[in-house]
C-alpha positions as CSV (number, residue, x, y, z in Angstrom):
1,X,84.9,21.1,-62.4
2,X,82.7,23.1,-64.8
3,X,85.7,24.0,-67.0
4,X,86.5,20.5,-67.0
5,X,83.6,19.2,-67.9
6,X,83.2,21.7,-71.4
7,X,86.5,22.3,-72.0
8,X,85.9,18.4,-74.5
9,X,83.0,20.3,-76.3
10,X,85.4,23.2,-77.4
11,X,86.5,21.0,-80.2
12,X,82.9,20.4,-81.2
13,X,81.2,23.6,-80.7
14,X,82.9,27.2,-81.4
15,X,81.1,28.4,-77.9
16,X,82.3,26.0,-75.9
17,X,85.8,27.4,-77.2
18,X,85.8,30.3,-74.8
19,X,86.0,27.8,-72.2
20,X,90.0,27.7,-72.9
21,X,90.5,31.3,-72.8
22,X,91.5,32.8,-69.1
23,X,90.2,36.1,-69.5
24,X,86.6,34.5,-70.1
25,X,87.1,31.9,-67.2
26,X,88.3,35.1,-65.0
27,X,85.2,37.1,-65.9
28,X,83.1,34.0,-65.3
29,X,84.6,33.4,-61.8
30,X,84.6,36.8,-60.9
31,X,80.6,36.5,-61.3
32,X,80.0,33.4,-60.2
33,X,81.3,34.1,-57.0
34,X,79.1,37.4,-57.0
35,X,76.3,35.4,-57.6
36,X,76.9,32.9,-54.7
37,X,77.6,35.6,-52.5
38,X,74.2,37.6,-53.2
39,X,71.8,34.4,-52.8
40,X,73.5,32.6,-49.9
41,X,74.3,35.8,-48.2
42,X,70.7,36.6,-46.1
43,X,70.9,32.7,-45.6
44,X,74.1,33.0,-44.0
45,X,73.4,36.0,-42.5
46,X,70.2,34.6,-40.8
47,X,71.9,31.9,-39.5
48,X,75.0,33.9,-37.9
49,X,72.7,36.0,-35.8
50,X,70.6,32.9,-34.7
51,X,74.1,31.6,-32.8
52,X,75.2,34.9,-32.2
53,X,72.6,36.5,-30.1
54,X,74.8,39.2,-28.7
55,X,76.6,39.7,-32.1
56,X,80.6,40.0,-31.8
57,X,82.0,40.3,-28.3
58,X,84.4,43.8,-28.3
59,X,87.1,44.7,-26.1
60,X,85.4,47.9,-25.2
61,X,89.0,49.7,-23.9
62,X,90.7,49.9,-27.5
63,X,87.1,50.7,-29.0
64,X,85.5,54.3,-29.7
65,X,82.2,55.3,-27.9
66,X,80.8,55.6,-31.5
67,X,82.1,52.2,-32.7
68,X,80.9,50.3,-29.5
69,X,77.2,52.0,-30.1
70,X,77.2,51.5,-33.8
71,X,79.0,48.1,-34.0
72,X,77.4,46.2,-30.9
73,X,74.6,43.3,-31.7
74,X,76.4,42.6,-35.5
75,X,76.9,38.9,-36.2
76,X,80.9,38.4,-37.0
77,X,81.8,35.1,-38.8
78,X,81.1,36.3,-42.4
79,X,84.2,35.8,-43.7
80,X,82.4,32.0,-44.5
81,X,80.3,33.9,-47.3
82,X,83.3,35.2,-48.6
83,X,85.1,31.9,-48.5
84,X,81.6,29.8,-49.7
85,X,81.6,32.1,-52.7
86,X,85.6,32.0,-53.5
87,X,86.2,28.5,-53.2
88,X,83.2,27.1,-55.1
89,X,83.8,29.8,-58.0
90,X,87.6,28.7,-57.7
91,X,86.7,25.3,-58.5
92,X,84.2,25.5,-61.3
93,X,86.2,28.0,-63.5
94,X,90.2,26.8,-62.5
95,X,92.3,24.4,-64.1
96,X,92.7,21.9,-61.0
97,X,95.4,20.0,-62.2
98,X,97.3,23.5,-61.5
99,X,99.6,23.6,-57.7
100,X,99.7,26.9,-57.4
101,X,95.8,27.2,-57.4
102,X,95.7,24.2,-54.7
103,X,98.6,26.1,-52.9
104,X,96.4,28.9,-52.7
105,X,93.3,27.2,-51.8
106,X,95.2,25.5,-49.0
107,X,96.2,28.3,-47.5
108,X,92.9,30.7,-47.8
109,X,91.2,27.8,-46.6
110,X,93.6,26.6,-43.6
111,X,94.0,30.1,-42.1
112,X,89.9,30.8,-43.1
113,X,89.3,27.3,-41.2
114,X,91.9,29.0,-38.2
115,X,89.6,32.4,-38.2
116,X,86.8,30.7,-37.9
117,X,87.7,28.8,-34.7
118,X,88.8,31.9,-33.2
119,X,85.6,33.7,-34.2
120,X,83.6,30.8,-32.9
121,X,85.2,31.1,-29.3
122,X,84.3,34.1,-28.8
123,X,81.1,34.9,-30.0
124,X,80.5,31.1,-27.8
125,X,82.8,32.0,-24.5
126,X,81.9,35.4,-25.2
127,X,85.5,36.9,-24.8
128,X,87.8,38.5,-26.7
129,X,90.5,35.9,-26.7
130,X,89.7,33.4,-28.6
131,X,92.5,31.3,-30.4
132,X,96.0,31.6,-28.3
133,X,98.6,34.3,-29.8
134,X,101.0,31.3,-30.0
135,X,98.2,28.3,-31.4
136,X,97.4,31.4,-34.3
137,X,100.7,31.3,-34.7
138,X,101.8,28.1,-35.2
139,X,98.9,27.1,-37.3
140,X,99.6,30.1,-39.7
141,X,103.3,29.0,-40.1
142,X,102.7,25.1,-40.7
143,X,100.1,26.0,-43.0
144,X,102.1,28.6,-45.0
145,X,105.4,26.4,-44.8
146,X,103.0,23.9,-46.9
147,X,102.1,26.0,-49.2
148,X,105.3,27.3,-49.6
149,X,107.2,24.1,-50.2
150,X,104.2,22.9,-53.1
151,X,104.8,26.7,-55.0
152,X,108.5,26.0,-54.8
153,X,108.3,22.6,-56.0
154,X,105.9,23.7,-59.2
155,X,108.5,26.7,-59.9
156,X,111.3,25.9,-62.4
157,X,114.6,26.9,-61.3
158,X,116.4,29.4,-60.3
159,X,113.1,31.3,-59.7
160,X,111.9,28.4,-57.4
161,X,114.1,29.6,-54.4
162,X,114.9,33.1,-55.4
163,X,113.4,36.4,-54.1
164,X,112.6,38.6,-57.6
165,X,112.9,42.2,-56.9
166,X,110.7,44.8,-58.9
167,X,112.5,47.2,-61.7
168,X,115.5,45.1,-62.0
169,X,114.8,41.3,-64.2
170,X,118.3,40.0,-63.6
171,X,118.5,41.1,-59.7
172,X,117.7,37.7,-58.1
173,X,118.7,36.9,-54.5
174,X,118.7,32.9,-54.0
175,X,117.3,32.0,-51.2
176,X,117.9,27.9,-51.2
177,X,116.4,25.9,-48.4
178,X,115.0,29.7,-46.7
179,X,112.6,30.2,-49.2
180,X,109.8,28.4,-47.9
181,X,110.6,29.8,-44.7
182,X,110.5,33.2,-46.7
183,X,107.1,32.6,-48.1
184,X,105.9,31.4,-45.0
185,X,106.3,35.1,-43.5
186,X,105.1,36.7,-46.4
187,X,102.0,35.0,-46.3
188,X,101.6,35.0,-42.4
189,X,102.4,38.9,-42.3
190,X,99.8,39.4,-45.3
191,X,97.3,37.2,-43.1
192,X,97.9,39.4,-40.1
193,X,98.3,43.0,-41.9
194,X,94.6,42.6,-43.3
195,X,93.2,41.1,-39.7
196,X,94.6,44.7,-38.2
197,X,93.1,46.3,-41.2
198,X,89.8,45.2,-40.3
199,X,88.1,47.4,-38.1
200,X,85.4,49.7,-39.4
201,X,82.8,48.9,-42.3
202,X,84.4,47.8,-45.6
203,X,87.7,49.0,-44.6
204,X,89.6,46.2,-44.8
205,X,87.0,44.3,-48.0
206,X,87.7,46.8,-50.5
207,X,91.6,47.6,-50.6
208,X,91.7,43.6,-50.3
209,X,89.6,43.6,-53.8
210,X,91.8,46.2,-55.0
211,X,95.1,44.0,-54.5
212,X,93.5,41.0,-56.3
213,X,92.3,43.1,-59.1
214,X,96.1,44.2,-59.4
215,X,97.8,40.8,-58.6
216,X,95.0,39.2,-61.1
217,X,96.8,41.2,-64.0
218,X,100.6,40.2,-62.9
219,X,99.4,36.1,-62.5
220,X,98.5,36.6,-66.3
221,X,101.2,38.7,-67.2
222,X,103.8,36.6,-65.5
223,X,102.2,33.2,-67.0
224,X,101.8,34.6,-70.3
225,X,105.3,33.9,-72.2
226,X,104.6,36.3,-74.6
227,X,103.7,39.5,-72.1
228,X,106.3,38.4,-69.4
229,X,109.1,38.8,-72.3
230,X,107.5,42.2,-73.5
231,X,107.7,43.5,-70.2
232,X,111.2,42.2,-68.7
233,X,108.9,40.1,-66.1
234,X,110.1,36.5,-64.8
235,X,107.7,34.0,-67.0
236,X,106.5,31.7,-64.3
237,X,104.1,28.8,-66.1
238,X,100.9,28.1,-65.1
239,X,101.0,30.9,-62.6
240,X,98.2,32.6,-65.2
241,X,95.9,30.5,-63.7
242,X,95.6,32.5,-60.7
243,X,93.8,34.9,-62.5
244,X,91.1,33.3,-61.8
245,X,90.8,32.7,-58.5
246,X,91.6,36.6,-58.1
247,X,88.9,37.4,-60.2
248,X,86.8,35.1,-57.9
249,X,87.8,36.9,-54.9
250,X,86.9,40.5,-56.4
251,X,83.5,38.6,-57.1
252,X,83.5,37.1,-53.8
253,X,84.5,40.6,-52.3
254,X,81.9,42.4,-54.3
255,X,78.8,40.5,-53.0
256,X,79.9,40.4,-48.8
257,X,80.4,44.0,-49.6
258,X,76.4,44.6,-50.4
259,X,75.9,43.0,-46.9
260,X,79.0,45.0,-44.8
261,X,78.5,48.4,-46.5
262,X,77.5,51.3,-44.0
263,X,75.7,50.1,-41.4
264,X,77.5,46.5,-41.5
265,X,74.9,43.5,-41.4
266,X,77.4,41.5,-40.7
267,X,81.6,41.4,-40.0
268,X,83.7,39.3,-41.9
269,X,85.5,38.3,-38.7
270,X,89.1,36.4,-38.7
271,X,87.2,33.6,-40.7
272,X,87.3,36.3,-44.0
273,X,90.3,38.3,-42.8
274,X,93.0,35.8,-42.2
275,X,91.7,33.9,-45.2
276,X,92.1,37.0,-47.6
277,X,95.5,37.7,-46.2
278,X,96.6,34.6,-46.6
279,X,95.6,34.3,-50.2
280,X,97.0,37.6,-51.0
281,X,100.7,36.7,-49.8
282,X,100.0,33.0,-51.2
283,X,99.8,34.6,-54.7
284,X,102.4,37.0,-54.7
285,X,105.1,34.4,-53.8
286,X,103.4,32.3,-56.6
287,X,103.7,35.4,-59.1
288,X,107.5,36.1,-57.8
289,X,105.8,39.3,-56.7
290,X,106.5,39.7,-53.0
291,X,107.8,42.8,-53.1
292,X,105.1,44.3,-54.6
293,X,102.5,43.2,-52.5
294,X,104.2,45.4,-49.5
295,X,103.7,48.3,-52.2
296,X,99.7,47.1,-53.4
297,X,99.0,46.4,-50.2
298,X,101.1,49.6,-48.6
299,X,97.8,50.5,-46.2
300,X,98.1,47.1,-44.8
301,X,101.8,47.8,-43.9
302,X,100.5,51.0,-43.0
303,X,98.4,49.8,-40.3
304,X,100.6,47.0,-39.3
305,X,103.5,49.5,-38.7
306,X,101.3,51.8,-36.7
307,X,100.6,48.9,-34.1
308,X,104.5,48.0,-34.0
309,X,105.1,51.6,-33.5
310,X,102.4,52.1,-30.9
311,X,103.3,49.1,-28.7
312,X,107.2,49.7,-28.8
313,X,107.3,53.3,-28.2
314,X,104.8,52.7,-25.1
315,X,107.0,49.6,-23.8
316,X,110.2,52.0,-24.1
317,X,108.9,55.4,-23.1
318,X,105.5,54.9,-21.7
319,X,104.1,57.7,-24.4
320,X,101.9,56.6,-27.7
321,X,102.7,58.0,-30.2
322,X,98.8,57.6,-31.9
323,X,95.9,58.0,-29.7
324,X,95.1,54.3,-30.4
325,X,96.4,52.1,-33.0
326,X,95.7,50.4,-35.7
327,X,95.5,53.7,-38.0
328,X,92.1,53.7,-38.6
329,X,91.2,53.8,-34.9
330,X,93.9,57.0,-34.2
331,X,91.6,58.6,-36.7
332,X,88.0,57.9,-34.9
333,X,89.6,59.5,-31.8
334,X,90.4,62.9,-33.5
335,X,86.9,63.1,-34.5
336,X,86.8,62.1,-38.3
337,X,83.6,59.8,-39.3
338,X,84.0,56.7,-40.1
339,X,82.6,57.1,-43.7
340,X,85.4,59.6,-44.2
341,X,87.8,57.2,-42.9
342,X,86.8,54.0,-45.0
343,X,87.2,56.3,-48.1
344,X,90.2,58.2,-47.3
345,X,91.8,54.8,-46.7
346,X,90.2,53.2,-50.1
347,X,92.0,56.0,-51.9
348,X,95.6,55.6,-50.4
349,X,94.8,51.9,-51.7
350,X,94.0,52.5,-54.8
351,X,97.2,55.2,-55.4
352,X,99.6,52.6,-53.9
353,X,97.8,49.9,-56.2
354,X,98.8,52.2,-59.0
355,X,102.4,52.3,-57.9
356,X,102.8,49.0,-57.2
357,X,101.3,48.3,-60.7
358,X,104.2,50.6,-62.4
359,X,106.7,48.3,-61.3
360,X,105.8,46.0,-64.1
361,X,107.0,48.6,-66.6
362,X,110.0,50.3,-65.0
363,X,112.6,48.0,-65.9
């Protein structure tokens, strides 16, 4: 919209110039969307706890006693400032006319648009069930087969059905007519890793930021001709472009984070966690990068594999192998803080961010 409307004037005016370059429309997104978030978040807020008098319902017997006393009375649902921020910075700054930004939009905003209805039955029925297992589902996988099939269809063959694999630039594995059921899982488990990961204050926020920071610099590696050659990477055009809507979600990411930091104001909720989830496993099948989102986002898999583990090794021995699962939860139970938990957590992020990041020169 805004980048539409002065990209003309570049020709007329040397300012309006930057307008063309992505790194200044990245950096503009990025605070846009802080800005949105900062003056519509008290708003927002406000209005969350004037429907939500009892704040987020809690299923007491998988919570700590300290989590039920600290948590209990906070608003959920603000996962909508997150996506109020995202969306409207993602549309002043991006080129429209790009699919892989709308593929991403569609599914951040389909699976936000799914959180939300969960949120809203509970906090209105005031249970914890919300949304059916199977409805989430379905919903997730119809939405994601979408977007799936619009990212294949703007990717020039062969990388349009073929799984890339990190290190190796030749190593394809064609997938044909299973790829958009592949990127359909990739971006339904991304959704559902960062919903586990979401259970004390900013722990799910900031390693979320971390992998858009990382996946912002591989969309404008890989859509860069020039830097995808340098560094062996599969040049996928136009996929640049999703540099900005990462940057936008770091912004986005920023600005909830001033409300949800130590002692939360306010829970993003499925609305912001399936959303984020979504757009992170979205991008990497636009990038080629799948892979190495299981490596940036390695805490994610971290917690999802500690439910898995949990819940089998209870149906097939009766014995848990964690005192309660997801991760972050084992840890409250053996006495850590939660402070010490979030920034434990933040730091495995940021080291398997680094790893995940070396990939791009290991060839």
């Amino acid at each position: 919209m805004l980048f539409h409307l002065l990209a003309p004037l570049a020709d007329e005016f040397i300012l309006f110039n930057l307008f063309r370059y992505l790194t200044f429309r990245s950096g503009a997104a990025c605070m846009t969307a802080l800005f949105i978030a900062f003056a519509a978040g008290p708003m927002v807020i406000r209005r969350l706890r004037a429907i939500q008098a009892q704040g987020q319902p809690m299923r007491e017997q998988y919570m700590t006693e300290a989590h039920l006393l600290g948590k209990r009375g906070t608003p959920t649902m603000g996962g909508v400032l997150i996506l109020l921020a995202l969306s409207v910075s993602t549309l002043l700054w991006a080129d429209l006319r790009n699919a892989y930004v709308w593929a991403v939009l569609l599914v951040t905003a389909g699976y936000g648009a799914l959180g939300f209805a969960d949120d809203f039955l509970k906090v209105t029925k005031r249970n914890t069930r919300g949304v059916s297992g199977r409805m989430k589902l379905a919903v997730q996988a119809a939405i994601g087969l979408a977007a799936a099939v619009i990212i294949m269809w703007a990717t020039r063959p062969p990388l349009a059905t073929a799984l890339a694999f990190p290190v190796s630039k030749e190593l394809l594995l064609p997938l044909g007519f299973l790829f958009p059921l592949f990127g359909m899982v990739v971006m339904m488990g991304a959704s559902n890793a960062v919903n586990l990961t979401d259970g004390l204050d900013g722990l799910a926020i900031v390693p979320v930021m971390i992998a858009a920071g990382c996946f912002a610099l591989i969309a404008y590696l890989v859509g860069n001709a020039v830097f995808a050659n340098y560094l062996q990477l599969h040049f996928v055009p136009g996929a640049g472009e999703l540099a900005v809507l990462c940057a936008a979600l770091i912004g986005a990411g920023m600005g909830f984070l001033w409300f949800n930091a130590p002692p939360a104001m306010v829970f993003m909720g499925d609305t912001g966690s399936l959303a984020l989830g979504g757009a992170l496993g979205s991008i990497a099948v636009a990038t080629k990068h799948e892979i190495v989102l299981a490596i940036v986002g390695g805490l994610f898999v971290l917690e999802t594999v500690s439910v898995i583990v949990q819940v089998a090794s209870f149906k097939l021995t009766g014995k848990r192998v964690f005192r309660m699962a997801p991760l972050h939860h084992h840890f409250e139970k053996k006495g850590w803080a939660e402070s010490t938990i979030v920034i434990r957590f933040w730091i495995i992020a940021m080291v398997l961010a680094l790893v995940g990041l070396s990939t791009l020169k290991l060839r």
